[in-house]
Structures are given as C-alpha cells and as structure tokens.
LOKEKOL-671721 format. One line per field, with one value per atom (N, C-alpha, C): x, y, z; atom name; residue in three letters. Coordinates in steps of 0.02 Angstrom, whole numbers, plus 32768, in hexadecimal, padded with zeros to 4 digits. Example, Ala and Ser with C-alpha at 12.3 -4.5 7.8 and 13.67 -1.06 7.14 Angstrom:
2
px	8294,8267,8294,8282,82AC,8285 .
py	7EE4,7F1F,7F5B,7F90,7FCB,8002 .
pz	8186,8186,8186,8162,8165,818A .
atome	N,CA,C,N,CA,C .
residu	ALA,ALA,ALA,SER,SER,SER .
***
This chain:
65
px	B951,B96E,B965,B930,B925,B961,B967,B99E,B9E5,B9EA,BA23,BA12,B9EA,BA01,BA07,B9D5,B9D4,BA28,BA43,BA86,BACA,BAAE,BADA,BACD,BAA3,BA9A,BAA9,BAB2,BAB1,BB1C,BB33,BB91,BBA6,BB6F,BB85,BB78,BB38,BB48,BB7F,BB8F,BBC2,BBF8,BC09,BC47,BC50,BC1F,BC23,BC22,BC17,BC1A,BC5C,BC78,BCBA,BCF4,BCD7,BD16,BD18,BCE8,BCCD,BCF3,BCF9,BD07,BD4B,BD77,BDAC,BDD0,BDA9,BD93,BDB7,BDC2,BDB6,BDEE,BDE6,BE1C,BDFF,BE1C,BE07,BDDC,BDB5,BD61,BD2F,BD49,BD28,BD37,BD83,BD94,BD6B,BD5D,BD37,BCFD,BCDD,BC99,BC90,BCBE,BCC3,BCCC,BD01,BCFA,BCBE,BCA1,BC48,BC18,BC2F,BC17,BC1D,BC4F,BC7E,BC64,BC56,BC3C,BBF6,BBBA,BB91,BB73,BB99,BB9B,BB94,BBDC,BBEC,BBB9,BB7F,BB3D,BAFC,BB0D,BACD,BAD1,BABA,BAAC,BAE2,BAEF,BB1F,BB65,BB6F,BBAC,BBD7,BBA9,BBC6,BBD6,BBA1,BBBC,BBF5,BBE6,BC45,BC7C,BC64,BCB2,BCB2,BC93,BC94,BCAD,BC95,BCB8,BCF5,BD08,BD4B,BD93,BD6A,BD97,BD9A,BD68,BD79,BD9C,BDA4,BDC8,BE10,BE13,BE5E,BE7A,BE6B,BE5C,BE69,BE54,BE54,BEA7,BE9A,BEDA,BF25,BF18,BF5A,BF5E,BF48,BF29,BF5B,BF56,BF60,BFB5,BFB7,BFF4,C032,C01D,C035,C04D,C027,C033,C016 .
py	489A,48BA,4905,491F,496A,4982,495C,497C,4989,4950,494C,498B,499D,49B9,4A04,4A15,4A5A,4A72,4A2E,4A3A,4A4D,4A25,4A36,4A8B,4A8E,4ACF,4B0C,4AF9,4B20,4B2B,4AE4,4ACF,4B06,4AF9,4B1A,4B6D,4B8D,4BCA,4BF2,4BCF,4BCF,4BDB,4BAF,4B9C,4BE0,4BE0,4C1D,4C64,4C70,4CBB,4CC1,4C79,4C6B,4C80,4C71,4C66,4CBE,4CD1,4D0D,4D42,4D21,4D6F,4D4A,4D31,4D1D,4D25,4CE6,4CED,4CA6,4C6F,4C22,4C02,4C04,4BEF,4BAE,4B8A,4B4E,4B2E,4B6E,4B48,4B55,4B8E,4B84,4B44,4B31,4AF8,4AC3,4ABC,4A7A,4A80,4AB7,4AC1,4AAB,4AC9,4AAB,4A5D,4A43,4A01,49CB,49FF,49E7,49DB,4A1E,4A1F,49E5,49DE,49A7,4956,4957,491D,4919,494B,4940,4936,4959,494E,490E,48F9,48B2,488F,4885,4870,4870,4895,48B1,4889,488C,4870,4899,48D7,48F7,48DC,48BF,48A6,487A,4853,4830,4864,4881,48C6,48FB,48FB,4934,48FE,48CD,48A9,4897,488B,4887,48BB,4906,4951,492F,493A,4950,4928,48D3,48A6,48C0,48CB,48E4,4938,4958,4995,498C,4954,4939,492C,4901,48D4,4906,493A,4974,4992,49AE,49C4,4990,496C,4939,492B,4932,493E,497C,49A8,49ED,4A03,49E4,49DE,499C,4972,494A,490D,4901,48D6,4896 .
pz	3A4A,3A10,3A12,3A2B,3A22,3A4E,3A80,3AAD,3A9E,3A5E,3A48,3A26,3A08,39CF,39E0,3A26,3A35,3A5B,3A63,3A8A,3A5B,3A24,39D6,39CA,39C7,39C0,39CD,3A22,3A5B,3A46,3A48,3A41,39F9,39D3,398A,3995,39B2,39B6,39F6,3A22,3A48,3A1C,39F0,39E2,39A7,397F,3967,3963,39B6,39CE,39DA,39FF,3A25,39ED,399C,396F,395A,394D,3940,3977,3995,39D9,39E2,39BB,39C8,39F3,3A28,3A5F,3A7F,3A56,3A62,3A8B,3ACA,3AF5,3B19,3B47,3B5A,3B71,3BA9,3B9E,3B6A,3B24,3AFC,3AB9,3AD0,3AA6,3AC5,3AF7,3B2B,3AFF,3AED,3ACD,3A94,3A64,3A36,3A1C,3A52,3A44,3A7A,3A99,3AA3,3A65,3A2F,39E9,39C3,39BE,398F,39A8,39E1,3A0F,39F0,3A05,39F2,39B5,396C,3937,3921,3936,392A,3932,3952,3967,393A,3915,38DD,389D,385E,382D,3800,37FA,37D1,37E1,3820,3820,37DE,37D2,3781,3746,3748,3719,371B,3764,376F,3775,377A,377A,371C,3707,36C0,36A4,36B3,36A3,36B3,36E2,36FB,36DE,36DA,36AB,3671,3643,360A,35EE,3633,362A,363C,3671,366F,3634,3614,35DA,3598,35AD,3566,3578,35B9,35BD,35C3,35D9,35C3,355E,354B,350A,34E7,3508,34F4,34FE,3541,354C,353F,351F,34FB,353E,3568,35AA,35A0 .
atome	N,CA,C,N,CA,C,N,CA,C,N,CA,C,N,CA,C,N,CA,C,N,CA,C,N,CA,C,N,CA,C,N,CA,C,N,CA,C,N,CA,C,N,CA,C,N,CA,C,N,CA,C,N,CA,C,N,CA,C,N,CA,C,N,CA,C,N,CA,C,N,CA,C,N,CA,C,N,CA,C,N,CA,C,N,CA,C,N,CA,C,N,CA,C,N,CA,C,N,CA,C,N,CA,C,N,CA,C,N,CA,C,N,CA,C,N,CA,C,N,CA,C,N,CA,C,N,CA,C,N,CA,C,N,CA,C,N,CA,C,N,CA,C,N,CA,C,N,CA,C,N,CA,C,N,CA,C,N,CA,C,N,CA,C,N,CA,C,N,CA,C,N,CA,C,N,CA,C,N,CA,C,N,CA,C,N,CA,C,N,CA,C,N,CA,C,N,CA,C,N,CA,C,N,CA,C,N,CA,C,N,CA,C,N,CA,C,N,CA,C,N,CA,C,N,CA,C .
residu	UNK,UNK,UNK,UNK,UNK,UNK,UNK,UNK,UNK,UNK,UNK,UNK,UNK,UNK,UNK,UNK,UNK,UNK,UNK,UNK,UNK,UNK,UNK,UNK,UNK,UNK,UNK,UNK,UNK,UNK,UNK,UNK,UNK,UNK,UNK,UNK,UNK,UNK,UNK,UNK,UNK,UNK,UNK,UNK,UNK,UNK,UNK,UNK,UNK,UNK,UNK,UNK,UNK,UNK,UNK,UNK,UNK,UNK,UNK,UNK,UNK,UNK,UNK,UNK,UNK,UNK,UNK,UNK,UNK,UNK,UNK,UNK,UNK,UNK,UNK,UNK,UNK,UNK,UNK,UNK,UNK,UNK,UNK,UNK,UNK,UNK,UNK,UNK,UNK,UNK,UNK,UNK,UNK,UNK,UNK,UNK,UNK,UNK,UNK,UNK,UNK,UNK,UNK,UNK,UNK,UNK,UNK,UNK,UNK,UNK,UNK,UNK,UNK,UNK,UNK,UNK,UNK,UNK,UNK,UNK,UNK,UNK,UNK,UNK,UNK,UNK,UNK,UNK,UNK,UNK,UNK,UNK,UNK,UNK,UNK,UNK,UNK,UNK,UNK,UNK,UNK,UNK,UNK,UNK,UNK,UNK,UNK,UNK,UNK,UNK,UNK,UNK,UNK,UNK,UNK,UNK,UNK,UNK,UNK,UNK,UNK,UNK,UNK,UNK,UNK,UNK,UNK,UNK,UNK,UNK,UNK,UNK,UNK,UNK,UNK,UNK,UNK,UNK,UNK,UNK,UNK,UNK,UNK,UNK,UNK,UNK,UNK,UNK,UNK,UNK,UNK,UNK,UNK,UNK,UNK .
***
C-alpha cells in the first residue's frame, strides 16, 4: 500500500505541473491516466464517483435534460 500511495502522489504532482505549464501532450496524458488508474485503487474512489454523479445529476437538472 505505501507504494501505492507514494506512486499516487508522485502521478498527481506530475499531472499537475503538466496541467500548469500547459504542457499536457501524450506522454503526459499516459501519466495522467497512470493517475486516474491508480486513484481508482484507493478508498476515495466511492467518493469521487459519488461527486461526480451528483454534479451530473445537478447539471442535467439545470439544463432541463
């Protein structure tokens, strides 16, 4: 687990220098979805997919969908 988590870490500040220096081309998209991979792996995963349904959910809402 530590490994996982130091590698999450490692994908997320990558990914955020990468977005930052608008920068993000295809081996930094590979990175990112290294991110997204390892995420998916963790315990917050139920929680961002819970966000994300319920922000769908708002905005179909908003826009009358």
């Amino acid at each position: 687990m530590a490994l996982s988590v130091s590698a999450l870490v490692l994908f997320a500040i990558l990914c955020i220098i990468f977005i930052r220096n608008k920068q993000l081309k295809i081996p930094h998209a590979i990175v990112a979805a290294l991110f997204g991979f390892m995420l998916h792996e963790t315990t917050m995963a139920t929680s961002i997919n819970s966000l994300l349904a319920n922000l769908a959910h708002s905005i179909s809402s908003i826009t009358g969908g």
